[in-house]
C-alpha positions in Angstrom: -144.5 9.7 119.7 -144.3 7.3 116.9 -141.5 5.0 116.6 -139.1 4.9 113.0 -139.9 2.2 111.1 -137.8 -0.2 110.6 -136.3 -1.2 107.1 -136.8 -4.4 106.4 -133.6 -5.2 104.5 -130.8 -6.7 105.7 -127.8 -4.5 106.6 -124.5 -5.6 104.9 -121.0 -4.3 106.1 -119.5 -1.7 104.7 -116.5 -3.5 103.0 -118.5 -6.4 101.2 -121.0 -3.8 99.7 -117.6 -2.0 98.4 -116.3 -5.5 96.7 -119.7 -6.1 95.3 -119.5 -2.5 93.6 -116.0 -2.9 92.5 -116.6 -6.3 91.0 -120.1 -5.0 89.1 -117.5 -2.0 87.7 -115.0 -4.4 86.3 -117.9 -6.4 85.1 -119.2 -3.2 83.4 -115.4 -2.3 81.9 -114.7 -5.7 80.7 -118.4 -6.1 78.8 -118.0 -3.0 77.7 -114.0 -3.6 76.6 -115.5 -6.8 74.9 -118.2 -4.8 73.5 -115.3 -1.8 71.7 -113.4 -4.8 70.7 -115.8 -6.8 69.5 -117.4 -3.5 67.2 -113.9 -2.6 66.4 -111.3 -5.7 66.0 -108.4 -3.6 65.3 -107.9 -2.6 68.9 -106.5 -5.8 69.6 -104.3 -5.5 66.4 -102.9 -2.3 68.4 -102.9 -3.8 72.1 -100.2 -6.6 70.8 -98.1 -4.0 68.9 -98.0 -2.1 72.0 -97.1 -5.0 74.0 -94.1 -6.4 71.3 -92.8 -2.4 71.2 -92.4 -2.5 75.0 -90.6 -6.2 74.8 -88.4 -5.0 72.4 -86.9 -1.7 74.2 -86.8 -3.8 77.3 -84.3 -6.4 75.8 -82.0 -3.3 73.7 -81.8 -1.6 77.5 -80.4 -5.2 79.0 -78.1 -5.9 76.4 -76.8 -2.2 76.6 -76.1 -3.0 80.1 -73.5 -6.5 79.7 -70.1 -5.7 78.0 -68.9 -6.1 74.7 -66.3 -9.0 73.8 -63.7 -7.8 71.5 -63.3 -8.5 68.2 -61.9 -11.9 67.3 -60.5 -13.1 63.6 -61.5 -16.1 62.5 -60.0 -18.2 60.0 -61.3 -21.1 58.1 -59.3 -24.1 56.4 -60.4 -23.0 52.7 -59.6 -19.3 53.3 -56.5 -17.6 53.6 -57.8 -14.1 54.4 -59.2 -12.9 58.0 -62.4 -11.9 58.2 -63.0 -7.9 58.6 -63.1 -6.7 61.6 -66.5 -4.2 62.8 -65.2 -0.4 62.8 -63.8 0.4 66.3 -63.3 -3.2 67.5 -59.3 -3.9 68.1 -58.1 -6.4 65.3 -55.7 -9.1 66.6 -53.1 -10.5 63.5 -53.3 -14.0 62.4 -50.6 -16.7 63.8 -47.5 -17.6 61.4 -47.4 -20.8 60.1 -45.0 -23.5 62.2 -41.6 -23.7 61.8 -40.5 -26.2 59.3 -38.5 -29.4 61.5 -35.5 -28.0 60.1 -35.2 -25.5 61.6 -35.2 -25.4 65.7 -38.0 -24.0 67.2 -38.9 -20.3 67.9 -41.1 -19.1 70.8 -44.2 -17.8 68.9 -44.5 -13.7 69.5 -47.9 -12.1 71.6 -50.2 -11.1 69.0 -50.7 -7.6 68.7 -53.7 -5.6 68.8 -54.0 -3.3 66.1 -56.8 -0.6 65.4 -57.5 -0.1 62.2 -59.5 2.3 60.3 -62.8 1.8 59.5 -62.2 2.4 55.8 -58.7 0.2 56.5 -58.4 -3.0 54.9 -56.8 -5.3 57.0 -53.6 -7.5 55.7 -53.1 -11.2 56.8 -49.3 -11.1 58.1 -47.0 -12.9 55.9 -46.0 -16.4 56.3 -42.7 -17.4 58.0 -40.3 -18.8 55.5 -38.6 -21.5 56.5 -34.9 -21.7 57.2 -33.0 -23.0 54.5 -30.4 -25.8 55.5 -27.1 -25.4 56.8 -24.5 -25.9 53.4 -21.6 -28.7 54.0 -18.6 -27.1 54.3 -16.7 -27.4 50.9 -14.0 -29.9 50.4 -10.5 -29.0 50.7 -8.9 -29.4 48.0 -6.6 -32.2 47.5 -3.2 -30.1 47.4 -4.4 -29.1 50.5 -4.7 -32.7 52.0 -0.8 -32.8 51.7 -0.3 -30.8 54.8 -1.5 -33.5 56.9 0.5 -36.1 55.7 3.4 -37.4 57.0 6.3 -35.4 56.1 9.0 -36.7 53.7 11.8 -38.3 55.6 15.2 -37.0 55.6 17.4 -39.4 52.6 19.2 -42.0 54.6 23.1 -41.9 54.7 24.9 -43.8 52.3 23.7 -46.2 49.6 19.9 -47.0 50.2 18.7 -50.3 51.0 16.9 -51.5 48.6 20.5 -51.4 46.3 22.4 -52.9 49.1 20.1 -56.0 49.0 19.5 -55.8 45.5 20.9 -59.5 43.5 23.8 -58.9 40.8 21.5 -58.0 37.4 23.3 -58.6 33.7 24.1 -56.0 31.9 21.8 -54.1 29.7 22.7 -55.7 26.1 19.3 -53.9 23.9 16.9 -56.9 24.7 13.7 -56.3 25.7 13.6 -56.7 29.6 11.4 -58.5 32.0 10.8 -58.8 36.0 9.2 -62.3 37.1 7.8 -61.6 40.8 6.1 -64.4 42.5 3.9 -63.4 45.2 2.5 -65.3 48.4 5.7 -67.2 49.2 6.5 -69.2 52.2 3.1 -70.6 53.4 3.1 -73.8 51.0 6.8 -74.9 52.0 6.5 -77.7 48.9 5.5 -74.9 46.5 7.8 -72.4 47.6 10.6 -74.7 47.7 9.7 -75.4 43.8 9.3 -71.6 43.0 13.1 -71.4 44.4 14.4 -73.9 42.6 13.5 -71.9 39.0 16.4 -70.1 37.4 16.5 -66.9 38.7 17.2 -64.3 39.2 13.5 -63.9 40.3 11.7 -61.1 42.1 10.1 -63.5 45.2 7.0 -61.7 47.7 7.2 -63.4 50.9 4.1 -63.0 53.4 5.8 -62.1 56.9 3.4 -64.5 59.1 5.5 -67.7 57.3 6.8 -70.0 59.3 10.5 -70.2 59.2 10.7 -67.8 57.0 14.1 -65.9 57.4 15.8 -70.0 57.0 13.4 -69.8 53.4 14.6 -66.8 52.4 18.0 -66.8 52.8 17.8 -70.5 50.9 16.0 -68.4 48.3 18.5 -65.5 48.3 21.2 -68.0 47.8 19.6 -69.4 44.5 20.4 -65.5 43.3 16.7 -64.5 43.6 16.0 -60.7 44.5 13.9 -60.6 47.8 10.7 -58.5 49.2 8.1 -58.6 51.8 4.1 -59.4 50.5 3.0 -56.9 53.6 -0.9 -57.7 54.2 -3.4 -54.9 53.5 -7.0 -54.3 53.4 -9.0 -55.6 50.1 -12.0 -54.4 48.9 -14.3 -57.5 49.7 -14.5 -59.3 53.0 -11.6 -61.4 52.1 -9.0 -61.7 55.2 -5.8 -60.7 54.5 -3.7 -61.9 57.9 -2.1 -61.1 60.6 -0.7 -57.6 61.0 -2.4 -56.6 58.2 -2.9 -52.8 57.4 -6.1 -51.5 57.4 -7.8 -48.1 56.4 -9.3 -47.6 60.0 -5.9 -47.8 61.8 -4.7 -44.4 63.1 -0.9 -44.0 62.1 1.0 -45.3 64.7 -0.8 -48.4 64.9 -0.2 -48.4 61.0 3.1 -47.7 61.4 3.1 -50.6 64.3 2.1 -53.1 62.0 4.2 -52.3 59.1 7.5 -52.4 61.0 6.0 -55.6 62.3 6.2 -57.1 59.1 9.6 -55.6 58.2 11.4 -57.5 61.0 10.0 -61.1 59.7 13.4 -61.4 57.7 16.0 -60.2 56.2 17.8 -58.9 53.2 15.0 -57.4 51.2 14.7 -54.6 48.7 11.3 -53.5 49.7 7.3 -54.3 49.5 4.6 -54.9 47.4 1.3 -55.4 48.7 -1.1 -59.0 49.2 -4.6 -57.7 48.5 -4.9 -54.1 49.5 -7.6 -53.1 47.0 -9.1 -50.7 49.1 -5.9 -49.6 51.5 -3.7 -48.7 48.2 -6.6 -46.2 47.5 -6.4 -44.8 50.6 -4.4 -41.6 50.3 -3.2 -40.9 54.4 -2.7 -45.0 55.1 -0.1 -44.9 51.8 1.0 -41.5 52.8 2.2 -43.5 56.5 3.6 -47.0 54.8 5.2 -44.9 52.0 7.1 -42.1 54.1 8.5 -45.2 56.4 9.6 -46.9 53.4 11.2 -43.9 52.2 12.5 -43.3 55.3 14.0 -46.9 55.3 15.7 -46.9 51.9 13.4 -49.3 50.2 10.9 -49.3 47.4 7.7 -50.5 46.3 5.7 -52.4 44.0 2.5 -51.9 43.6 0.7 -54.6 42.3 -2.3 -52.6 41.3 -5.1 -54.6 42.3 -7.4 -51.2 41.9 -7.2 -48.6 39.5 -7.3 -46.2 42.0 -3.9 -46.5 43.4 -2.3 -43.6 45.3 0.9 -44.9 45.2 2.7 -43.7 42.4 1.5 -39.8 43.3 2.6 -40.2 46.8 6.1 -42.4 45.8 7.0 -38.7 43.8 6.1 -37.5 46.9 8.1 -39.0 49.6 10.7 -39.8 46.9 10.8 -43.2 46.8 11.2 -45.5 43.7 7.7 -47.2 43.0 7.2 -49.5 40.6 3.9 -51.0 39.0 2.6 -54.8 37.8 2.0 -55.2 34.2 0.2 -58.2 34.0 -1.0 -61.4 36.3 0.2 -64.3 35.0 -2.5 -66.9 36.7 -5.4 -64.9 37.1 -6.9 -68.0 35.0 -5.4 -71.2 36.9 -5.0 -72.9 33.6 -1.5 -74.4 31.0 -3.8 -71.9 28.4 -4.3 -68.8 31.0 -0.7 -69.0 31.9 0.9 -69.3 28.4 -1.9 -66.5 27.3 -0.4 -63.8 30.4 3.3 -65.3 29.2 2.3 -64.1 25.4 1.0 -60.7 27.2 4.1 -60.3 28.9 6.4 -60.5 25.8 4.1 -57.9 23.9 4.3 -55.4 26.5 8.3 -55.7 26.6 9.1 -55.6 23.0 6.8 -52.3 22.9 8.4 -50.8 26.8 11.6 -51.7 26.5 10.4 -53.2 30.4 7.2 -55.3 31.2 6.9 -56.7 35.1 4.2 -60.0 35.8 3.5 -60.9 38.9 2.2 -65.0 39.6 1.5 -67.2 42.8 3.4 -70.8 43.5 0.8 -72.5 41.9 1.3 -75.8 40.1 0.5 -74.3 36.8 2.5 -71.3 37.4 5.3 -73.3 37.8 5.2 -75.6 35.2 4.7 -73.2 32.7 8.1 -71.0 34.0 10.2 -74.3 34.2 9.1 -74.5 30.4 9.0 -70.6 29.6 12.1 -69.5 31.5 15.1 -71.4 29.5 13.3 -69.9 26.4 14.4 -66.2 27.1 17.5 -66.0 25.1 15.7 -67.4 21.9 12.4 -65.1 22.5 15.3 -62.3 22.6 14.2 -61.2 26.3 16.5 -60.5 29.6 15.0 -61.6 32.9 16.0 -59.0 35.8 15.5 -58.5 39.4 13.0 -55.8 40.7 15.8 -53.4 41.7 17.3 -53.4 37.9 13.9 -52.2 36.7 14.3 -49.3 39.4 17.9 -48.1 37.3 16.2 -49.1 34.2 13.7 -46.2 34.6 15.9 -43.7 36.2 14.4 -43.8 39.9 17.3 -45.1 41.8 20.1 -42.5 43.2 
């Protein structure tokens, strides 16, 4: 019995003989791959378009998957009109403009979200206008600023005051007529007492913070001069008046303080006139207080007009009361020529009124010139009278 014969080669396991064959296939695909490309290059041209179509549907399925954001309008510094929104994407209005500073603050509104059309053209809201300013309420008129005036004082019984105190006048004879009133009297005693010593009768303004002032004016009244008190009120510049003075800041019952004040500094007067008071004889509810007391009182007043725009003689027809007005300054200019010049003025403005009324200071000038001027009057053809004869002269007096 013969024995099989033995191969001579090697057996291999069954799993490395498989890998070997698998590896010689791949070998065989790949050389022959390389071979069909290499014969026909446009394969490759196909391969990659193959490979970008699958890339491409891979990324639209992905972003089908994440959600939408909606629509937002966007506005830039150069345009005024929102940009249009996609169809079917929800529009949202552009903000109004701030509110001006003028006007107070309003919360700003939620935006709505609007859908429009596709074919729908979308409008930019219209700006906020601002708020136009709140008007002043109109002035009341000025008949209506009576009501809050004082009102007029009942007449006082009997013969007023200012005729009771008023000096003896001569007798109207067809002359011209003229009132001398010197002003800021009893504060220079040596001046005063000069002034007093003038033939009379004069009109003399004494300022009520004097000292000794009712023993100068009763010296004065017994010289035949007429007598009234130079009350203190506000000027227009930052000059200081005095004491007691009456100011346009002053409610009325401190007003009326002050001037009642200045009332009881003598006696024997016919009324007032005022020292400065540029800006308080403007003042239409401070004249309204002095002059309704006055009227009250029986007195009168001379204004001495330092301003134009006096309310005294509108408000003396008012609280009927006589109130009289300065013609001319003698010693505005504090010289012999100034004084005679006012003196000339004077005399002009009597012979055409029938009634002129100067007003001077105790000045050395001043007086000199009346000690010459004043025994002159009968030759010039001029009366001198007090202030209260000037009052009759024009009717005013009851």
């Amino acid at each position: 019995m013969t024995r099989p014969r033995r191969s001579s080669a090697r057996k291999t396991p069954a799993g490395s003989g498989r890998s070997r064959t698998g590896r010689a296939l791949a070998a065989a695909r790949r050389s022959r791959a390389g071979r069909a490309v290499a014969e026909r290059p446009w394969l490759g041209l196909v391969a990659l378009g193959f490979l970008v179509v699958v890339a491409v549907l891979a990324g639209r399925m992905g972003a089908e998957q994440r959600p939408v954001e909606p629509f937002r309008v966007v506005e830039s510094a150069d345009s005024a009109k929102p940009l249009a929104p996609e169809p079917g994407q929800p529009h949202r209005p552009r903000a109004a403009p701030s509110v001006p500073k003028e006007a107070p603050e309003a919360p700003e509104p939620m935006p709505q979200v609007v859908q429009p059309a596709p074919s729908q053209t979308v409008q930019a809201p219209a700006p906020v206008a601002p708020k136009p300013p709140t008007a002043a309420p109109a002035a009341a008129p000025e008949e209506a600023q009576v009501a809050v005036l004082p009102p007029p004082p009942a007449p006082p019984d009997g013969v007023p005051l200012w005729r009771r105190n008023a000096v003896p006048a001569p007798v109207p004879d067809g002359r011209p007529r003229v009132v001398i009133v010197i002003d800021d009297m009893g504060l220079d005693r040596k001046r005063s007492a000069r002034i007093a010593a003038l033939p009379g009768p004069l009109t003399l303004a004494w300022l009520p913070y004097s000292r000794d002032l009712p023993a100068q004016a009763v010296a004065a009244r017994r010289r035949g001069h007429e007598l009234i008190v130079h009350v203190p009120m506000e000027p227009g510049g930052g000059e200081n008046p005095g004491p007691n003075a009456l100011l346009t800041r002053l409610p009325p019952e401190e007003l009326r303080r002050r001037l009642v004040a200045n009332l009881a500094s003598f006696e024997g007067y016919v009324g007032i006139n005022n020292h400065m008071g540029s800006r308080f004889t403007a003042d239409r509810e401070g004249m309204a207080v002095v002059l309704a007391e006055l009227s009250a009182r029986g007195l009168l007043f001379l204004d001495s007009r330092t301003t134009a725009e006096t309310r005294a003689p509108e408000l003396g027809r008012v609280y009927r009361l006589p109130v009289l007005s300065r013609d001319v300054f003698l010693d505005h200019t504090q010289t012999r020529d100034g004084v005679a010049a006012a003196l000339a003025k004077l005399e002009e403005a009597a012979r055409r009124d029938g009634l002129a009324i100067a007003i001077g200071h105790p000045h050395d000038v001043t007086a000199a010139a009346l000690e010459a001027w004043l025994p002159t009057l009968e030759s010039r053809g001029l009366q001198l009278i007090p202030l209260s004869a000037a009052v009759r002269q024009n009717g005013e007096g009851s």
